[in-house]
N, C-alpha and C positions, 0 to 999 in steps of 0.2 A: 504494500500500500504506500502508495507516495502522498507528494504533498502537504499543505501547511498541517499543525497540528493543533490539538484541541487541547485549551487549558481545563486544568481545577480550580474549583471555587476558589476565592479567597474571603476569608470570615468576615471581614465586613460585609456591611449591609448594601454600599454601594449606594448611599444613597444619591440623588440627582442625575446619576448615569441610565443612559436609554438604551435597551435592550431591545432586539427585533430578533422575537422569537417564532422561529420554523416547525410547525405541524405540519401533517399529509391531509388530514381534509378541514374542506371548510367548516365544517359543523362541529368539530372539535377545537377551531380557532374562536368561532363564537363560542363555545362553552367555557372555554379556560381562562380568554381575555381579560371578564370582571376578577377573576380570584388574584390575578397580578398586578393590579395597580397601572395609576397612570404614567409610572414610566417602560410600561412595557409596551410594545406597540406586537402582536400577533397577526401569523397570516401564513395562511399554506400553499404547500409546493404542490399541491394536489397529486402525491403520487410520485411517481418517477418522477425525474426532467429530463435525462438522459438516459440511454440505454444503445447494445449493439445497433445496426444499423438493419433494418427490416428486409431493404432490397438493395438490389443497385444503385438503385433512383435514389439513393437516403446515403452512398457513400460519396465522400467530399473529391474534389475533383483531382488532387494529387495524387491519392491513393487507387483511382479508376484502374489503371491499368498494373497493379501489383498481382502476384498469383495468390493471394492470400485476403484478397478483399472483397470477394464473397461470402469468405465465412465472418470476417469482421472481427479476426485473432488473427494478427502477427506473427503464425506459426515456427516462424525461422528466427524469432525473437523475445525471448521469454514470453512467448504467449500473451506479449502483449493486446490488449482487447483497445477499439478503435468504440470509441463513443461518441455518441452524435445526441445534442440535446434535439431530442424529435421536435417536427414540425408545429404541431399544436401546444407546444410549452415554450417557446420562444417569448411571447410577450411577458409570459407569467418571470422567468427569470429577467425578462427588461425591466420589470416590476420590482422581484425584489434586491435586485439590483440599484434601481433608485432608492427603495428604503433603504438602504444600510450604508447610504452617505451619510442620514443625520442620525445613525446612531454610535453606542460607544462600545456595545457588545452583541455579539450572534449567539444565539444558543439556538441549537439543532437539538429539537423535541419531537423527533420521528419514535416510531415505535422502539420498545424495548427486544426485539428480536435480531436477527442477522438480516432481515431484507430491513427492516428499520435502520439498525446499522450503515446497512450499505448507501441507503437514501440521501442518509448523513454525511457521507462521506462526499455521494456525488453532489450532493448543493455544496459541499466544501470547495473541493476543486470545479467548480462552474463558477460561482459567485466571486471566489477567490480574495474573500475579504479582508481588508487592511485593520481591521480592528481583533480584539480578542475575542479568541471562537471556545465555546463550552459547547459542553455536550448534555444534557438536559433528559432524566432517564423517569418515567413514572408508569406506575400499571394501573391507576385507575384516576380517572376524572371526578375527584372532589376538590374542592377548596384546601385542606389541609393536603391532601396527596402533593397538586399542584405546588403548593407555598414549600411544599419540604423540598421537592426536586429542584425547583430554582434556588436553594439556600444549599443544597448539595448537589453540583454538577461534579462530572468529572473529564477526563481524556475520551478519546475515540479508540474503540476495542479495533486495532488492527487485524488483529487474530479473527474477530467475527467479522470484519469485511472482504480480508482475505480469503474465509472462508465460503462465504458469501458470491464473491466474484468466481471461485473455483466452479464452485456451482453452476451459474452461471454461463462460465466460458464450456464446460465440462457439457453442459447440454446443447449449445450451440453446436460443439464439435459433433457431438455424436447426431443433434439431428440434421445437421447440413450434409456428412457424411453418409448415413444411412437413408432417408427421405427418399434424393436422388435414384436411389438403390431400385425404391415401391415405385416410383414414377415409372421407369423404365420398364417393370417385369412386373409390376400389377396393374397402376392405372395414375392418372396423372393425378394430383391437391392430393395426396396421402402425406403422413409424416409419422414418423416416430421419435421416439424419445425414452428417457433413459428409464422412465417412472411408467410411463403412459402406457408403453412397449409392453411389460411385466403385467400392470394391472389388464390389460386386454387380454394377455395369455392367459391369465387366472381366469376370466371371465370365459372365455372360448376351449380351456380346457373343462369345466364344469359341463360345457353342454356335449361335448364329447364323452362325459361318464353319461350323460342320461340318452344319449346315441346309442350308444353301447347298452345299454342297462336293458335288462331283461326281465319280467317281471316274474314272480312267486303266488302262488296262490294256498294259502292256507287255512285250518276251521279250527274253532275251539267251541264254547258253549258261553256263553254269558248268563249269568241267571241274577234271582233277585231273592237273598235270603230272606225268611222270617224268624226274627227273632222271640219273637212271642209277644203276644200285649204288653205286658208288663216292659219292656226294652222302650229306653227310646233314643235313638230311632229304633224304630218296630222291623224297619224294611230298611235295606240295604246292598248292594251289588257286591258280586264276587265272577270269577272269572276261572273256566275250568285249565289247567296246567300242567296234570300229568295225569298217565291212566296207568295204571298198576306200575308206579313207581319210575313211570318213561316220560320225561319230560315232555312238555308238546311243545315245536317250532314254533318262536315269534319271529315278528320278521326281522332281530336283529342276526339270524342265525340263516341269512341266507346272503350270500354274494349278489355282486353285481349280473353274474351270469345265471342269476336265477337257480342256482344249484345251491346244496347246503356247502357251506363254510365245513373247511379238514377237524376243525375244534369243534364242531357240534354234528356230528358223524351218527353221534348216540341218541339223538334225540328223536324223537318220534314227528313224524308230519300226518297230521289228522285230515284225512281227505272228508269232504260232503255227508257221504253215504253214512261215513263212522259218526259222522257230528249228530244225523240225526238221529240215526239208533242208539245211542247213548244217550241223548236228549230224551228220546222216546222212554228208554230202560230207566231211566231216576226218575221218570215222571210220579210222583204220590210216595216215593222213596223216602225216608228217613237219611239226616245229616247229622253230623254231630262235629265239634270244633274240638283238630287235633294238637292244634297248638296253639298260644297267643305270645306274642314276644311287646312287648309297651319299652317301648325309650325315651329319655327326654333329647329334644333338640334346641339348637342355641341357632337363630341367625344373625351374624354381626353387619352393623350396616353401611350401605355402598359408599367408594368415599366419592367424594367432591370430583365435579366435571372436570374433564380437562378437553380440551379440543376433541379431541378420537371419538371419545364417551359421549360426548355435548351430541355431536351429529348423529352417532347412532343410534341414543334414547330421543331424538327429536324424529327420526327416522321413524322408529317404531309406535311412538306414542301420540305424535300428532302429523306423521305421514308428510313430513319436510323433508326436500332432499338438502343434502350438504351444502351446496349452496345456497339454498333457500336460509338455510339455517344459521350459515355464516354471515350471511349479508343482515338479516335481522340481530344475532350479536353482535356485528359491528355497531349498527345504529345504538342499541344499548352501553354499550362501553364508552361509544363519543358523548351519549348524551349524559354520561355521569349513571349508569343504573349499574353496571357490572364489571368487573375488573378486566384486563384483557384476556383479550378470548382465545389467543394464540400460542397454546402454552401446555407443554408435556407433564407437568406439576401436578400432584394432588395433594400438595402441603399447604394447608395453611396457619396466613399470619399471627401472631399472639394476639391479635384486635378482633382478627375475625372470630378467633374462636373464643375467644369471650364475649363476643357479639352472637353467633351461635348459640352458647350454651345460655346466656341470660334469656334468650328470644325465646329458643324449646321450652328455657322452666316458668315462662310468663303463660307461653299457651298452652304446657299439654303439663306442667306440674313438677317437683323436684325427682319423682322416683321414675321420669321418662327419659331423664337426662342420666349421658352416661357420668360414672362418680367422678372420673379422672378427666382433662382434655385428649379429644382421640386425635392423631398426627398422624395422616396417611402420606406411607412417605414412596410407595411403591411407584418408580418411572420407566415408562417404555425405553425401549430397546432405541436406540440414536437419537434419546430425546436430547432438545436445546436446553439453552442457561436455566440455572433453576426460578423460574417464574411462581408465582402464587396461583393456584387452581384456581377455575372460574367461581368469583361467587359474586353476593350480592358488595356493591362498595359503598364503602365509607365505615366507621369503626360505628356505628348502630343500624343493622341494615333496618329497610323501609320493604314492610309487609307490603304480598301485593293490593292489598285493598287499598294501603295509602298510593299506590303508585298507578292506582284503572285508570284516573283521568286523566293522565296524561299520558298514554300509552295506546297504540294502536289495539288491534286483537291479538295481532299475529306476536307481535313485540310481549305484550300481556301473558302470554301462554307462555313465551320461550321465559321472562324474566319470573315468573309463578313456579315452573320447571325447576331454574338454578336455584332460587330461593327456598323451595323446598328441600333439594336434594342436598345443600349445606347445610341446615336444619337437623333434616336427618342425620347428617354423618356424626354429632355429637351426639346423638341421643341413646338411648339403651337397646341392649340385644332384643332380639324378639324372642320370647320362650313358649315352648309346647311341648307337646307329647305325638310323637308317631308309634301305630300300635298295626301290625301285620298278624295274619290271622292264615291259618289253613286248616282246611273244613275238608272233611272225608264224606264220601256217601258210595255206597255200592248198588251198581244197577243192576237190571234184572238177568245182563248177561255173567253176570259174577263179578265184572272188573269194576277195582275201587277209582273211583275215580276221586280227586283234589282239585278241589278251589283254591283259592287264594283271595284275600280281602285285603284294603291300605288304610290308615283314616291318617289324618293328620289332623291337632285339634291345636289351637293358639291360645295356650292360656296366658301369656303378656304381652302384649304389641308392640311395645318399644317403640324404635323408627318406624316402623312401619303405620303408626297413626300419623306421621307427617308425609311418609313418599312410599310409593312400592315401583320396583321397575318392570318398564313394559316387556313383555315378552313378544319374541321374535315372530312374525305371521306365518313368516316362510317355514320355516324350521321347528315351528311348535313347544311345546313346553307347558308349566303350570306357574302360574303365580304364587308370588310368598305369599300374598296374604288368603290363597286360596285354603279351605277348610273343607275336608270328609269325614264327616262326624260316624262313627261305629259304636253301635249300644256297647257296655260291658259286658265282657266276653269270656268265660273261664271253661278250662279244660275240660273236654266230654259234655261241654251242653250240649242240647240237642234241638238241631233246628232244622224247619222245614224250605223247602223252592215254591215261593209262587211263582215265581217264571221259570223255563228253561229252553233258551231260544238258541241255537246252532247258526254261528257266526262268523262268517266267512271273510277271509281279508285277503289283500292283495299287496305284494312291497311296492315302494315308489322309490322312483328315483332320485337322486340328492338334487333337494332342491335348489334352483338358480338362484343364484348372489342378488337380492336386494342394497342397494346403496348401500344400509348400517350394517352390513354383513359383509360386504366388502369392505370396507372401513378394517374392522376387525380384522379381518383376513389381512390387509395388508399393514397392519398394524403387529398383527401375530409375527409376518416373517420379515418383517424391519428392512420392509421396502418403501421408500421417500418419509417425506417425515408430515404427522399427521395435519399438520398448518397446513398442506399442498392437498390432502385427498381432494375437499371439494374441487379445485378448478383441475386435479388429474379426471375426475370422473364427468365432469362435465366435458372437457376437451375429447373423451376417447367417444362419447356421444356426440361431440358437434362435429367431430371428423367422419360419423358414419360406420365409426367402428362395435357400435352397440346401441342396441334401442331398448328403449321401456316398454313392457308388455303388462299393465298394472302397475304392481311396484319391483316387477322383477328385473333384472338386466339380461338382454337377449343380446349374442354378437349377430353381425350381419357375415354373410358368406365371405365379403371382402375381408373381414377382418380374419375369418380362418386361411386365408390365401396370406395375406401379411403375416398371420403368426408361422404360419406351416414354412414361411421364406425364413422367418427369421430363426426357428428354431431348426433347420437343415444346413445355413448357412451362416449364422451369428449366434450361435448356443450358447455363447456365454453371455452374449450382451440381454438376452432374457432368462439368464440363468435365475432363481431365485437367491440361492445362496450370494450366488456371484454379486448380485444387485446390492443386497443387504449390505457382505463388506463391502462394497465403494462405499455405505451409509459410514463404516464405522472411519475409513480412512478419511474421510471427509470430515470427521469429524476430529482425527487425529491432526488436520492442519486446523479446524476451529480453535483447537487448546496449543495451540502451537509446538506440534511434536512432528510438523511435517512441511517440509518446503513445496509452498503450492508448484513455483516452477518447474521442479524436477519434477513430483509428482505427476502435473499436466504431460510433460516429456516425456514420459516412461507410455504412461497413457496411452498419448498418442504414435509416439515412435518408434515405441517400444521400449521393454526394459525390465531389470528386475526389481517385482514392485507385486504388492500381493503374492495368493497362494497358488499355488501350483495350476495352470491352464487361465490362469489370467491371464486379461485381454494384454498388458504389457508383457507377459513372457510368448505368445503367442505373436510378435512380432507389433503391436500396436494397432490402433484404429484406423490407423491410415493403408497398411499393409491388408491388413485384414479385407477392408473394403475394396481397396483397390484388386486382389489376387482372386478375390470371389467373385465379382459382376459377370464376367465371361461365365464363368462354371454353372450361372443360373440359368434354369431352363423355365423360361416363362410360360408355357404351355402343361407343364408340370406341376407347378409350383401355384397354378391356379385352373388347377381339376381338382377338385373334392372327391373324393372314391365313397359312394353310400353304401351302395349294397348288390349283389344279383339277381336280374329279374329268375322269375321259373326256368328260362332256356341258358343261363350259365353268363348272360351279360352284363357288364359290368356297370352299373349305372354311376354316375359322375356329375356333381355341378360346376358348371364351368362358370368362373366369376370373367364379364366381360366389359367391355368398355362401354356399353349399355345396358347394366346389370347381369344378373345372375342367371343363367339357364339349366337345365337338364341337358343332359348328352348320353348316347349307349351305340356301341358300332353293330349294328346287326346285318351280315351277309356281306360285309366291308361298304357297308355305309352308314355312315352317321346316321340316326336318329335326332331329333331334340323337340324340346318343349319349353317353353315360358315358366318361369318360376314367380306365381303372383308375389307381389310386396308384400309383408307382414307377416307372411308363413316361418313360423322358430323352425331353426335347423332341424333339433330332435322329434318332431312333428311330420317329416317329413317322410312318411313310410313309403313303400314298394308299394300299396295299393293307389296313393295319392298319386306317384308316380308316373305310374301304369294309366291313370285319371285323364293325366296331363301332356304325357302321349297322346292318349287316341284325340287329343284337340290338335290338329295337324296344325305346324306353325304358317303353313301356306293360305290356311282356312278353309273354312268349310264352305265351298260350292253353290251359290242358289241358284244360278242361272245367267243369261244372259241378257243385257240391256237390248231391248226392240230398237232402241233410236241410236245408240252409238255401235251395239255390235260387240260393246267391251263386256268380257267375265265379269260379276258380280259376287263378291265373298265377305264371307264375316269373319271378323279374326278378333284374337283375344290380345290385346296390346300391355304394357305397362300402365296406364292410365282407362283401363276398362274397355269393354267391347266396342267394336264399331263395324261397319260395312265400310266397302272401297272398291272402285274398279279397276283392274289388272287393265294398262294400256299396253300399246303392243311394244317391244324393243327399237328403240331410237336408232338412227342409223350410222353407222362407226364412221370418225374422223379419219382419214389417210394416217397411213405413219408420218412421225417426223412431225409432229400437231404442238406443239408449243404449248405451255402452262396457261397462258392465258386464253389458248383460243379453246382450250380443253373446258376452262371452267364459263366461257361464255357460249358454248358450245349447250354444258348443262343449262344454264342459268334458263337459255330460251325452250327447253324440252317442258312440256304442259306437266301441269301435276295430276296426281289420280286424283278426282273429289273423292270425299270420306266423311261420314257420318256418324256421330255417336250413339248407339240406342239408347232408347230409351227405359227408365228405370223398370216398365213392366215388360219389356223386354229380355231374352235368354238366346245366347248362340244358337243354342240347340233349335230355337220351332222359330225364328227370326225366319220371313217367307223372304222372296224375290220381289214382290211389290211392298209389303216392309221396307224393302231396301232401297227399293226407289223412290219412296214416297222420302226418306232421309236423306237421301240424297240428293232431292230437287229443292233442298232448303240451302239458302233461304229463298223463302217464295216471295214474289213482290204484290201486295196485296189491294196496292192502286197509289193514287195521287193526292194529296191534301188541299181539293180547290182553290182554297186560299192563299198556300204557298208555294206552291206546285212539287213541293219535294217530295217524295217517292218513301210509302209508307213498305218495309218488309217486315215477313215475319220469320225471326230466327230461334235456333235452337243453341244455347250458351254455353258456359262452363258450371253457372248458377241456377239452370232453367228456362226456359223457354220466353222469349220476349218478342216488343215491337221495336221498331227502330224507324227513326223518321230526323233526319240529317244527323244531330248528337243528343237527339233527345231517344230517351228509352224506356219504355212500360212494358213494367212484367206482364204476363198471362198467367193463369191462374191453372190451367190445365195442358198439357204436350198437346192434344188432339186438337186444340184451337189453331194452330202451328197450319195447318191442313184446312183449317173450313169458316176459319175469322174473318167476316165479311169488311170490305172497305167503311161502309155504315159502322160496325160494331168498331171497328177501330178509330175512329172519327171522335166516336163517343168518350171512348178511353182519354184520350188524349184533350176532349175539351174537357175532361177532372182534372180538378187542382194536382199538380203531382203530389207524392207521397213519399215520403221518408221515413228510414227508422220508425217508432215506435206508432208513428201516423195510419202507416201503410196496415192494408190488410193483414193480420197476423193469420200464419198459418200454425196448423195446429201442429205440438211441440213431434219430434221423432224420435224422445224417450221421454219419462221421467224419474226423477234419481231420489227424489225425497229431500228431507231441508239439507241445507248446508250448515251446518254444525257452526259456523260461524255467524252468519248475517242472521240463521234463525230462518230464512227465504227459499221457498220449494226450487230447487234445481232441475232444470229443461235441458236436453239438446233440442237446437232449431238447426234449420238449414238456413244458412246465413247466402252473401252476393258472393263471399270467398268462401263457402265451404261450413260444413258442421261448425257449430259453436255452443259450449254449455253456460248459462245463464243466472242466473241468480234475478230476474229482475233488477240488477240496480247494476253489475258488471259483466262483460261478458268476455270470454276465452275461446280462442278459438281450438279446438281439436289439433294434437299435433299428429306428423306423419304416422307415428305404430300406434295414435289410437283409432281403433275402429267402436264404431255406434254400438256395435251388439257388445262389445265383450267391455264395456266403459262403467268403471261401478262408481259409487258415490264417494269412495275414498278418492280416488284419480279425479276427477269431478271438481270435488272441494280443493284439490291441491291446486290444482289450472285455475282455478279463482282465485286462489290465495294469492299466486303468484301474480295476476293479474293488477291484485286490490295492492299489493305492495310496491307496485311500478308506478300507481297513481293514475290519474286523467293524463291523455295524452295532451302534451301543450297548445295552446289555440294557434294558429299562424295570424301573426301580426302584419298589418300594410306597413310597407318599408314607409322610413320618415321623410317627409318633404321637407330637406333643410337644404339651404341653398352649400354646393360644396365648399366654398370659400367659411364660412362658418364652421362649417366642422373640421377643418383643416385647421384653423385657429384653436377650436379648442382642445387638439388632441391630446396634449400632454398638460393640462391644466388637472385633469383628474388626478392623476396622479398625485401632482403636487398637493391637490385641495385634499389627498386620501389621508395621508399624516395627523393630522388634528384631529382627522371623523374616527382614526384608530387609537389614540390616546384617548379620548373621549371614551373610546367603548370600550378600555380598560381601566378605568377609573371602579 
């Protein structure tokens, strides 16, 4: 890290010296300004200001033609990184640029993390101030927090910005080198990266086990004991488990391949036939209880949030994905509600936890609280500096009741969430009693058959009267403060079966990674660190590498072609282990035990540097890439192998530069078929297949146009069906045809018209006058006496309309399209138009029930852009993986939330009629006049 450096406080007060202090957003500028007095003047860098250079276009003109200024690292020279303050921060550094003529000190009050850090550093060397520079360090926005940090600055952590830029440069490297790679041998806008790469493989190796996965089918008996009147409960469940001493298969005792597991060999698999004849045989039979085993249990409670945790109990409990959820803790953290949110910690301060413990014994009593303060000190695997867990700020937190009014919903939920779950963490064990029961009864074929019973009963609730955690949807489980109450139960009673119902199951397959389960997951194998999941898991969806199917993560075929390239060709660079140490080495130059340059060097050069088949003993990143391109075979490398049809062929999806297809060579010729959008990999069986075959991709045949002579077919497209006519082959250019004459050549050849059916329409019985009545649209339905312009009626992307020069009225029905007389359109058109909420509403195309938040019954309608679900007061539009049918009210409410947190979109204002001479005078008057308006608002 070069350049000037950053002083420590000096114990005076400084009084009459002016300060211009550097936050990252503005809403954290206005929050802090009043607690600093008026000689501090606040104002933020919004963010970066500078950073590598995005494109070409973005590097400076000296460096254009160097071989190393693409990637925007100096390769051939300590990996120097070439910085450019981007285009859109240029004023903002002329800005604080001017302020910090009239003052006497800088403090750089960026976040307390290493991209904070690094912020720090680049407004240091951008600004390059002539007065003394502090470094200004707090984790939570109150008044005292505030007052203490500016009374305690200190230097700039070298070590964290160095670490920081490694970072940095370290992902540049690898995705400018690798990207190139996917352009070439999959498809073009792909990218990878060091984080992104890893969390997609996980994702895309899970749907490969349920590809694989075969399913098991098993029976046991479920029945409903009676314990007699006197019991209470009187009735109760038990569950049959072994039949003369043979245990009976649950589905943990079966593989993936639907066979038993080598370790349960011994166990018995109870087919149908046997469940009912047993069930039959106990029926009126005598039971009696062969054992009772009663224990006490203790549950200790969760600690305090930290980033990982935040997201995936926000995930589970109120159905936010991770960045939903980080963007709503930021808002709380700037506005003073929460300490920072970006932080591997679950320790907290002596303030907090006797703000904690005072708060549990005000509301739930002394004997709720635990005796001693609980210190959780447990931190993830490559966590950052030690931070203070998320909780509520300031040394007396503010219940959420005192904090509703000023808080959105969304904001209210998350800051209710953390304030609880600090709460919790001081408060007492939870105690009970679990009591397990096995119950004999023999049926009328002689075999004894064994139940089994569970209760679990909570005789003290501890924390759990303040927070209990959500359980996973995906993955299943029971709640702690769940209770199965079981009468008193002593050896050789004797009880009756009011039920005995023969109960068949089936295994499933592991289910698919949800956001807060990924989280986890990549939390477990100390892959990126957890401040990055949210924007890694939104990136590998905005890239097209995964979609959401509900709340699940589905990959797209492209992404199995990217991983399948990467893990034949680049095995280490999505190694998991491998992944994790570069976390730890990276974090070995954060504490300064490693010289980023060399490290970088080894990295990319090559070298000896990590553990055996690292990417630097492997000859480096540069070697590696460069020695593998050729050896790719692009054709290979994006065929999916699924499965064999009945006659031994090989079925294949081929990822294409127009999507994804079906492929099978039969008789040495290609087969193929369209692979609709939306369809999950592991969905996609040998019958569905087979389906999508017999839809020939040429289409299906109706006949011939009377008036042109041309074939008439309906084909099944990426964007839904339609009809087209087959023209006949254009006639060939001479050899020796030039590039240009070739493409002016096409440009004049006629196009085929083409039609979309209509929604009550189906490939299958779609006729040849069907298709020509679609294809003669749009129809022109006459003249508008008055203006003579030319009324048609067409068929949309939104539905069926009129059109009369740029004005446009919907129809209310497709068949109007065909028989809407000039009169009836005449009429439409002298009605006031209609808009929005004006306009004829049609009736909704689902209903979802309220939305949990606004309280407001939740609609899909078909909107002018496509499906949208509603709320009455905001509305979402449907994204690309959801479809209408399979859309439940969780998804629903979330596409609203996210909506209602982005706000009204802003109005478009008429530009200002000022004469230019006026505004040219007063360009830099702001500025100056901005000085006093920011002492003022620190006072």
């Amino acid at each position: 890290m070069a350049g000037a450096r950053t002083k420590k406080s000096d114990t005076g007060n400084g009084a009459g010296r002016r300060r211009l202090v550097i936050v990252e957003s503005p809403t954290k500028a206005r929050k802090i300004a009043p607690y600093l007095g008026g000689n501090y003047v606040v104002e933020s860098s919004v963010g970066h200001i500078r950073d590598l250079p995005r494109g070409a276009a973005d590097v400076p003109a000296q460096y254009k033609g160097e071989a190393w200024a693409r990637l925007g690292v100096d390769v051939d020279h300590d990996f120097k990184p070439l910085y450019i303050v981007t285009p859109d921060k240029k004023s903002k550094v002329s800005e604080l640029k001017a302020l910090l003529k009239d003052v006497d000190e800088l403090y750089l009050a960026t976040d307390p993390d290493r991209e904070g850090e690094a912020i720090a550093w680049h407004l240091l060397e951008t600004l390059k101030p002539k007065v003394p520079v502090r470094r200004m360090v707090f984790h939570e926005v109150t008044e005292q927090a505030i007052q203490a940090a500016a009374a305690d600055t200190r230097e700039l952590d070298g070590d964290l910005v160095d670490a920081q830029e490694t970072r940095r440069i370290l992902d540049r490297l690898y995705g400018y080198e690798v990207s190139p790679v996917l352009w070439k041998k999959v498809m073009p806008k792909l990218s990878a990266g060091r984080v992104q790469s890893v969390a997609t493989r996980i994702v895309v190796e899970r749907e490969r086990e349920r590809m694989r996965f075969t399913s098991a089918s098993y029976w046991d008996i479920s029945a409903t004991m009676d314990a007699g009147e006197d019991a209470t409960p009187r009735n109760f469940p038990a569950r049959l488990i072994a039949v003369d001493g043979a245990r009976l298969a649950t589905g943990r005792d079966f593989g993936s391949d639907g066979q038993l597991k080598s370790a349960s060999s011994e166990v018995r698999v109870l087919a149908e036939a046997d469940a009912i004849r047993l069930a039959q045989g106990l029926n009126g039979r005598d039971f009696k209880v062969a054992s009772v085993e009663e224990k006490p249990y203790t549950r200790k409670p969760y600690a305090p949030f930290m980033t990982s945790t935040l997201q995936q109990e926000a995930g589970r409990k109120m159905r936010f994905s991770s960045e939903r959820t980080m963007r709503i803790a930021q808002r709380l953290y700037e506005n003073g509600y929460i300490t920072y949110m970006r932080t591997d910690s679950t320790t907290l301060s002596e303030s907090a936890l006797s703000a904690a413990r005072s708060q549990a014994t005000q509301l739930y009593g002394k004997e709720y609280v635990a005796a001693s303060p609980r210190q959780y000190t447990r931190k993830v695997k490559n966590a950052q500096e030690a931070h203070e867990a998320i909780r509520p700020s300031g040394e007396v937190f503010r219940t959420p009741g005192q904090v509703a009014g000023e808080l959105d919903t969304d904001e209210f939920r998350l800051y209710e969430m953390i304030w609880q779950r600090t709460i919790a963490s001081q408060m007492a064990d939870a105690k009970g009693t679990t009591m397990s029961v096995r119950i004999v009864g023999l049926a009328t074929s002689g075999e004894e058959c064994t139940f089994s019973a569970s209760g679990r009963t909570i005789t003290f609730a501890g924390f759990l009267k303040a927070y209990v955690e959500a359980v996973d949807s995906e993955t299943g489980g029971e709640a702690d403060d769940k209770q199965r109450r079981l009468p008193q139960l002593v050896k050789d009673q004797g009880l009756t079966a009011s039920e005995l119902n023969p109960d068949g199951h089936t295994t499933s397959p592991p289910a698919r990674y949800s956001e807060p389960s990924l989280v986890s997951k990549l939390e477990e194998l100390g892959i990126g660190r957890p401040s990055t999941y949210a924007s890694i898991i939104k990136t590998i969806q905005d890239r097209g590498y995964v979609w959401m199917k509900g709340s699940a993560l589905v990959p797209s075929w492209v992404a199995f072609a990217v991983i399948g390239l990467m893990e034949r060709h680049f095995e280490r660079l999505v190694d998991y282990d491998f992944t994790a140490g570069m976390e730890d080495e990276l974090d070995r130059i954060a504490a300064g035990d490693e010289q980023r340059t060399l490290w970088l060097s080894k990295f990319y050069f090559g070298g000896e540097m990590g553990v055996d088949g690292s990417i630097g003993r492997l000859g480096g990143l540069k070697k590696l890439v460069e020695g593998s391109v050729e050896d790719i075979d692009a054709r290979e490398i994006n065929s999916i192998p699924l499965f064999s049809d009945a006659d031994g062929h090989t079925i294949v999806v081929r990822v294409g530069r127009y999507g994804p297809y079906l492929e099978r060579e039969v008789d040495g010729n290609s087969q193929r078929a369209n692979l609709p959008e939306g369809t999950p990999p592991d969905e996609l069986s040998l019958e569905l297949a087979e389906k999508l075959f017999a839809t020939p991709q040429e289409g299906r045949v109706l006949g011939t146009d009377p008036v042109s002579g041309h074939e008439i077919v309906a084909k099944d497209g990426r964007f839904g069906p339609y009809v087209t006519e087959v023209l006949p082959e254009p006639e060939e250019l001479p050899e020796g045809a030039t590039a240009a004459q070739k493409k002016a050549h096409k440009a004049k050849q006629p196009k085929p018209r083409t039609g979309s059916l209509f929604k009550s329409m189906a490939i299958e019985s779609v006729t040849l006058d069907d298709a020509l009545k679609l294809l003669s649209l749009p129809r022109v339905v006459g003249k508008d006496p008055e203006s003579g312009d030319e009324i048609t009626a067409q068929n949309g992307r939104y539905g069926p309309y009129l059109k009369k020069g740029t004005d446009s009225r919907s129809l209310e029905t497709e068949d109007q399209l065909f028989d809407i007389t000039l009169e009836a359109a005449l009429a439409i058109y002298a009605q006031p138009k209609q808009r929005g909420r004006s306009a004829t509403a049609k009736p909704p195309l689902k209903e979802l029930g309220e939305d949990p938040v606004s309280g407001k019954p939740m609609v899909v309608k078909d909107g002018r852009f496509g499906p949208y679900v509603t709320d009455g007061e905001f509305n979402a539009t449907l994204r690309k993986a959801d479809s209408i049918e399979e859309l439940t009210p969780e998804r629903a409410s979330e596409l609203l939330a996210e909506k209602r947190a982005k706000g009204p979109a802003p109005k478009r204002k008429a530009p200002a009629r000022k004469p230019a001479a006026a505004k040219t005078t007063a360009a830099k008057k702001p500025a100056a006049a901005k000085k006093p308006a920011a002492s003022k608002t620190a006072k």
